[in-house]
N, C-alpha and C positions, 0 to 999 in steps of 0.2 A: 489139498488132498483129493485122490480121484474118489472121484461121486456114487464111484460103480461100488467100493469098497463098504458102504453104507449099509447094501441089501444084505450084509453079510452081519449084521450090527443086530443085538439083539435090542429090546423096546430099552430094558434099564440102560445099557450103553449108549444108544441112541438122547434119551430123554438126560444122561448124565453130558453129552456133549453140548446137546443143548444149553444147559443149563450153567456149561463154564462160559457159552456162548453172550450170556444173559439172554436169551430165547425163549417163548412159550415154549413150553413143557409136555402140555394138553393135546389130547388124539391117538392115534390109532398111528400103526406105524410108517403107512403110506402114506399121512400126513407129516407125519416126524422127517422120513426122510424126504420129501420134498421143500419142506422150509430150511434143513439143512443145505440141500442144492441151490435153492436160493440166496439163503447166508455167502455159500461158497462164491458164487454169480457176482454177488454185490463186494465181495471182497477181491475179486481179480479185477472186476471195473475200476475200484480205488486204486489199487497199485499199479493197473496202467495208466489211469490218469495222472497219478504223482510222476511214474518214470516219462510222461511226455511232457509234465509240466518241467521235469528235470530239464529233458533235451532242448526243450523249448528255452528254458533259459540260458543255458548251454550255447543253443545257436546265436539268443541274443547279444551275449556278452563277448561270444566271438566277433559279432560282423561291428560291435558297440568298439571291440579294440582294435579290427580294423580300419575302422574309418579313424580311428584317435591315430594311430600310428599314421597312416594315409595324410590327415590335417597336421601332425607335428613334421614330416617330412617334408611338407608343403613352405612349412613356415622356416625350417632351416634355410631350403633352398632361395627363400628372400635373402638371408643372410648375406650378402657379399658386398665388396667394397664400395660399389659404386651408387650403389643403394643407401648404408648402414656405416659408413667407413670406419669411425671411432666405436664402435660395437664392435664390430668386425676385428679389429686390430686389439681390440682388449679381449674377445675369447681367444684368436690367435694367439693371443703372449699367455694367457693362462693353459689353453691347451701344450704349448711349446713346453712351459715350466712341467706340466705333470710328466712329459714325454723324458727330458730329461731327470727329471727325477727317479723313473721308472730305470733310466738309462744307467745312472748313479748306483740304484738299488744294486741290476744286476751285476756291474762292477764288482760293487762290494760282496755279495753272491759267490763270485766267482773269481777272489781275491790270486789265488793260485795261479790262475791260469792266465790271468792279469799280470802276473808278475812275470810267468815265464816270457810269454810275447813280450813284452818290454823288454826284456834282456834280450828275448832272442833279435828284433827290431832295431837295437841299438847296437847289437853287434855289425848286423847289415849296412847299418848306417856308416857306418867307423869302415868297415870295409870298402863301401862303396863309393868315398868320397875321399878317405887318406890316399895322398899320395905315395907311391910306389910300382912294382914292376907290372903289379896285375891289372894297372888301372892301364895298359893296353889292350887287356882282352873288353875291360868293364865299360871303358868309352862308347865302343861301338854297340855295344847289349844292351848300356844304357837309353841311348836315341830311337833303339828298335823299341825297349819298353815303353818307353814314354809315349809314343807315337801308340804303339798295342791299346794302353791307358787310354789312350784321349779318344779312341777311338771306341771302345768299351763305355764309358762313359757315356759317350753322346748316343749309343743305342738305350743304355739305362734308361736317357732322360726323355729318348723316343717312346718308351711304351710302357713307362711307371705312371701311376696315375690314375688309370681306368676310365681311359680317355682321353687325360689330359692333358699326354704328355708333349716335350715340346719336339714338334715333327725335322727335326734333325736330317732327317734323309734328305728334303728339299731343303735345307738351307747350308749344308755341311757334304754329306757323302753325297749327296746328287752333284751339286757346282764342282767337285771335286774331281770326281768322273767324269765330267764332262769337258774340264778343262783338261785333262789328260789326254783324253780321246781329239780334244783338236788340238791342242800341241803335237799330238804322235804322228796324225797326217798331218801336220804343216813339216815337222822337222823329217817325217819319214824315218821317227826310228823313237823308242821308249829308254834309248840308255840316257838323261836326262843324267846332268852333272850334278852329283851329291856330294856337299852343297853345294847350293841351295836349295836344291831338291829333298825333302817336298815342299820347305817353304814358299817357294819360287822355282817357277820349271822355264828351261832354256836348254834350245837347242844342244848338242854335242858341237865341241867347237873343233873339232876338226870336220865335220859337215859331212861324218859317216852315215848313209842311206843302207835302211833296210828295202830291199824291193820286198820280203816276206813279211813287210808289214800285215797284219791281220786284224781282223775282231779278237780273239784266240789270243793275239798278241800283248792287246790292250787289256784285255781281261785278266791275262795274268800280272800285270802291272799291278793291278788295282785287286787285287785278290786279298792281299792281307788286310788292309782297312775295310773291305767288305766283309770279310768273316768274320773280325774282329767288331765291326758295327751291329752285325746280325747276332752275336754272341751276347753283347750288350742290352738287343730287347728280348733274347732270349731270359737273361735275367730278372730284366724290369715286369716279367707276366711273373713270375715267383708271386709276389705277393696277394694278387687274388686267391691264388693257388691255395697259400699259408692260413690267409684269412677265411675261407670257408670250412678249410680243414679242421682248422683252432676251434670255428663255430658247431661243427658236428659233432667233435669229440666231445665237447662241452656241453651241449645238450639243455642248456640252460639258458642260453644267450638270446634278446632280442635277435640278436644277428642272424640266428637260427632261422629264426621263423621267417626274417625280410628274406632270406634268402630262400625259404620253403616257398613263400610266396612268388618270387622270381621264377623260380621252376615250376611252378604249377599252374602260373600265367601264360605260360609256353603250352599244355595241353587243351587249353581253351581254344577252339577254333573259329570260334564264330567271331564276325566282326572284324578279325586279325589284319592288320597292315601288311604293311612291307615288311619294315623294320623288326616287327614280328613273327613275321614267318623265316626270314633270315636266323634269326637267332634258333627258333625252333629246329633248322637243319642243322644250322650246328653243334647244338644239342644233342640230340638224336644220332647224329655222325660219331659225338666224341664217345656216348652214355653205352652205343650196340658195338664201334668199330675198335675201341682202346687207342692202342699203340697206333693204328694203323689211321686213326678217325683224329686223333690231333694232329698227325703227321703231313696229314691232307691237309687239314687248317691252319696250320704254321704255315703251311709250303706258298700261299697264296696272298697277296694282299690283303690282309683281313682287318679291317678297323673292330668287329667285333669280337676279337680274340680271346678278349677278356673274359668274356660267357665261358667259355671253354677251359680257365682257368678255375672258376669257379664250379663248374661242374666237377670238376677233375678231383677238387679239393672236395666237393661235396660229398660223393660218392669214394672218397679212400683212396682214389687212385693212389699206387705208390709212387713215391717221389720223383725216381728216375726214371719211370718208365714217362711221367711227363715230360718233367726236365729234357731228358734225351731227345724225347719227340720230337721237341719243341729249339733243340739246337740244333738237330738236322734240319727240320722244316722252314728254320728263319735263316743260321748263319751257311747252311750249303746248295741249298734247295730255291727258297726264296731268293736272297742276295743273287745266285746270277742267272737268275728270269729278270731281276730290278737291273745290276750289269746289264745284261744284253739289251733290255731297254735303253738306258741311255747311252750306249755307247752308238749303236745304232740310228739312236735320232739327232747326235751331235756328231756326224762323220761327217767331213769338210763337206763333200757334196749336197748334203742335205740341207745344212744351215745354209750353205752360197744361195740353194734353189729360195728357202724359206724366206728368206732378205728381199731377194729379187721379187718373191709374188706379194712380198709386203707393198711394193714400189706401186703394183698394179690397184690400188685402193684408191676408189675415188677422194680426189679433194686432196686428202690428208696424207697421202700416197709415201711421197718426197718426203715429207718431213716426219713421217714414222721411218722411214727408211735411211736415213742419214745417219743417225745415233748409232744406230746396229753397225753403219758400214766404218762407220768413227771405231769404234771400241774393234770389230775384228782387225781396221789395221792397226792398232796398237798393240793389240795382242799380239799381231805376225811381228813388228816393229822390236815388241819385247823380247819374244825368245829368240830371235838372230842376237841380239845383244852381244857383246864381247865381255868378257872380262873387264874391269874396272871401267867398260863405258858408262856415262850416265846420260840418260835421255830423257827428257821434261816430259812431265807425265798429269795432265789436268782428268781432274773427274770428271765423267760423263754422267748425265743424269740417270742413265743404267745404275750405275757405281752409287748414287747419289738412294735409289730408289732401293733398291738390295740392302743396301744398311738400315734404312730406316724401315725397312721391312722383320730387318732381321732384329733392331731393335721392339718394336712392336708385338712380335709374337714371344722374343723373352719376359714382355713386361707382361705379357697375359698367362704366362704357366709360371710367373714368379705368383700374381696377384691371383691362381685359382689355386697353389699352394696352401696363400693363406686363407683363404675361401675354405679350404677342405678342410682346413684343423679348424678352425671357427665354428665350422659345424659339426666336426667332431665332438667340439667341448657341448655344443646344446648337447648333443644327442646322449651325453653321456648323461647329462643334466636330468633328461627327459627318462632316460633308462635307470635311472634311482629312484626316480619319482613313481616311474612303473612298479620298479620291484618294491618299494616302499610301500606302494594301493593295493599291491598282492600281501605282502604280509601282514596287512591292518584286515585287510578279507578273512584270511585265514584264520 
C-alpha cells in the first residue's frame, strides 16, 4: 500500500490497521502513521529477500543442471568401442531394438499406406524385370537408375552423421573424375565405349580425336554423377535440420535446451577460438540472410554445415526454402567449383610435371617416382586395350594403399555408427532419469 494514503486515514482506521497488523495501538497519529511506514519498509524488505532467495536458487539449480548435463555428456562420449567395446556393442543392440520397434510401430500406424506402396512396389517389380517388349526401353533406364542410385547414396553417406560421415568425395567421386579427366586427354576424346564404360574406361576403338577436347568437355562427362552425388548430401543434412525442428516444436525436450545451449555459446565472445568464430558466422549468415545465407553455405566446402542445419531447424525455417538452398548450393553450385578442381589438377600435363618434380627429391627421389611412372603406364597401356585383349595386370603398391585406405575409413564410420546409438541409448537413459528428478521435485 502507498504510505502517502495513510495521511488520509483517520486515528480509529489507522489504530484498527494496526491492530489487524498485531501492532501497538498507543499514540497520537504521527506516531500511528509512522510505525505503519515502518511495517510497510519491513514487509517489502521480506519479499525482496524471498524473491532473491528465489532467483538465487533458481540460478543455482540452473548452472547445478548444467554442469550435470556438461559431466553426463562427458561420460557418453567415453562410450566407444575401442575403449568399452562389450558395453558399447550392448547399448548399440538395445538402442537398434528400440529404433526398430519405433520403426514396427509406425508400420502398423500406418497400415493403409503400407499396403498401398507394397502393391504399388510390386507392381514395378513384376514390370521391370518380366520379360517382354518394354524391357527394351527398361534396360537402358534401368543402368542410368542404378548408377543415379549409387551415386545418391554415397553423397547420403558423405554428410549423414554430423560429421561423421564417410568422406566419399575422396575415395569415390574424386578418383572418378580424375580418372576421367586423364583418360580424356590420353584418348583425346570422352566418347568412351559403353560397356564397359563406366565400369572400365577405354579408348574409342576406332582412334576418333577430338581436337575440341576441353575442361567444358570433361565437365560435362561427369555431370550426372556430380549432381547426383551433390543431391545425396544435400539429403544427408535433412536430419539436423528434422532433429532441431522436432526439438522446438516440442518444447519439452533435453534436446531443446543442448541445443539452446549451442546457440548461445556462439554469442559469447570472449575467449572464442577458431572453430568458434567460424560457426558464429555461419550462424549469423543463415539466422539474418535466409534463403540467400544457406545458399552461400552449401555453395562452398563446408565441414561445418551442419550448424546451419540446425539453426534452420531451430528457428522454423520452412522446409523447402532449406532444402532448395541447400540443393542448389551443394548439387549445382558447389559440385563444379569441386569439378573444375580436379579436373584441372589431373589434366595430363599437370600430373607428367608432378611425377617429374617428385624425381627431383633428395635420396628417396627415384624411388618415390617409379611407382607413379609404373601405374600411369598401365593406365595408358589399359585404355588402348582392344577388345577381347587381355593384358597381365599386377598391383601396384598405389593400388595396394587406396584399398586399405578405403577399407580403413569404412571401418571408422561403420564403428562411429555404432558409437552414436550407444550413446544414444545412455542419453535416453540419462533423460528419464532427469524427467523422473523433475517430477519427484514437483
Amino acid at each position: 500500500m502507498d504510505n502517502r494514503l495513510y495521511e488520509n486515514y483517520t486515528v480509529v482506521q489507522l489504530r484498527h490497521e494496526l491492530k489487524r497488523r498485531h501492532l501497538p495501538v498507543f499514540g497520537k497519529k504521527a506516531l500511528l502513521i509512522e510505525r505503519l511506514k515502518e511495517a510497510n519498509e519491513t514487509d517489502q524488505n521480506s519479499q525482496n529477500s524471498a524473491k532473491a532467495e528465489i532467483v538465487e536458487k533458481n540460478a543455482e539449480d540452473s548452472i547445478t543442471a548444467h554442469r550435470r548435463r556438461i559431466e553426463l555428456k562427458e561420460r557418453r562420449s567415453r562410450l566407444v568401442l575401442w575403449r568399452q567395446p562389450l558395453r558399447t556393442l550392448y547399448y548399440f543392440a538395445l538402442e537398434m531394438g528400440i529404433e526398430l520397434r519405433k520403426l514396427y510401430d509406425k508400420l502398423l500406424h500406418n497400415q493403409h499406406t503400407v499396403t498401398i506402396s507394397s502393391i504399388l512396389f510390386w507392381w514395378i517389380f513384376l514390370f521391370w524385370f518380366l520379360d517382354g517388349p518394354h524391357q527394351e526401353y527398361i534396360r537402358p533406364l534401368r543402368g542410368v537408375l542404378i548408377w543415379c542410385l549409387y551415386w545418391i547414396g554415397l553423397g547420403v553417406l558423405s554428410s549423414i552423421g554430423l560429421g561423421t560421415g564417410l568422406h566419399t568425395f575422396l575415395l569415390y567421386l574424386g578418383p572418378h573424375i580424375a580418372s576421367v579427366t586423364l583418360s580424356a586427354w590420353e584418348c583425346m576424346s570422352v566418347d568412351f565405349p559403353s560397356p564397359p564404360y563406366p565400369d572400365e574406361i577405354r579408348c574409342p576403338s576406332d582412334e576418333r580425336t577430338n581436337s575440341q577436347l576441353s575442361i567444358l568437355t570433361i565437365m560435362s562427362k561427369v555431370r550426372l554423377e556430380a549432381f547426383m552425388w551433390g543431391f545425396g548430401t544435400a539429403i544427408g543434412e535433412l536430419p539436423p535440420y528434422f532433429m532441431a525442428r522436432a526439438a522446438r516444436l516440442s518444447g519439452t525436450s533435453v534436446e531443446e535446451e543442448e541445443i539452446e545451449e549451442e546457440l548461445e555459446s556462439l554469442e559469447n565472445t570472449k575467449n572464442a577460438d577458431l572453430l568458434t568464430r567460424a560457426k558464429r558466422v555461419i550462424h549469423g549468415v543463415v539466422q539474418r540472410a535466409g534463403f540467400i545465407g544457406i545458399l552461400l553455405c552449401a555453395s562452398i566446402p563446408n565441414p561445418l554445415f551442419d550448424l546451419a542445419g540446425i539453426t534452420c531447424g531451430h528457428f522454423l525455417i520452412p522446409f523447402w526454402t532449406f532444402f532448395g538452398a541447400t540443393v542448389i548450393g551443394k548439387a549445382l553450385i558447389k559440385m563444379h567449383i569441386q569439378k573444375l578442381f580436379v579436373i584441372i589438377l589431373f589434366t595430363k600435363k599437370y600430373v607428367e610435371g608432378l611425377v617429374d618434380i617428385i624425381g627431383y627429391i633428395p635420396v628417396f627421389g627415384e624411388q618415390l617416382q617409379s611407382p607413379f611412372k609404373e601405374y600411369l603406364s598401365k593406365q595408358r597401356e589399359k585404355l588402348h586395350q582392344k577388345p577381347g585383349q587381355v593384358t597381365q595386370t599386377n598391383s601396384s603398391w598405389l593400388t595396394w594403399f587406396y584399398e586399405r585406405l578405403v577399407l580403413v575409413m569404412v571401418i571408422y564410420f561403420v564403428s562411429s555408427i555404432i558409437n552414436s546409438m550407444a550413446q544414444a541409448y545412455v542419453k535416453r537413459m540419462d533423460d528419464e532419469e532427469a524427467n523422473a528428478s523433475r517430477s519427484r521435485n514437483k
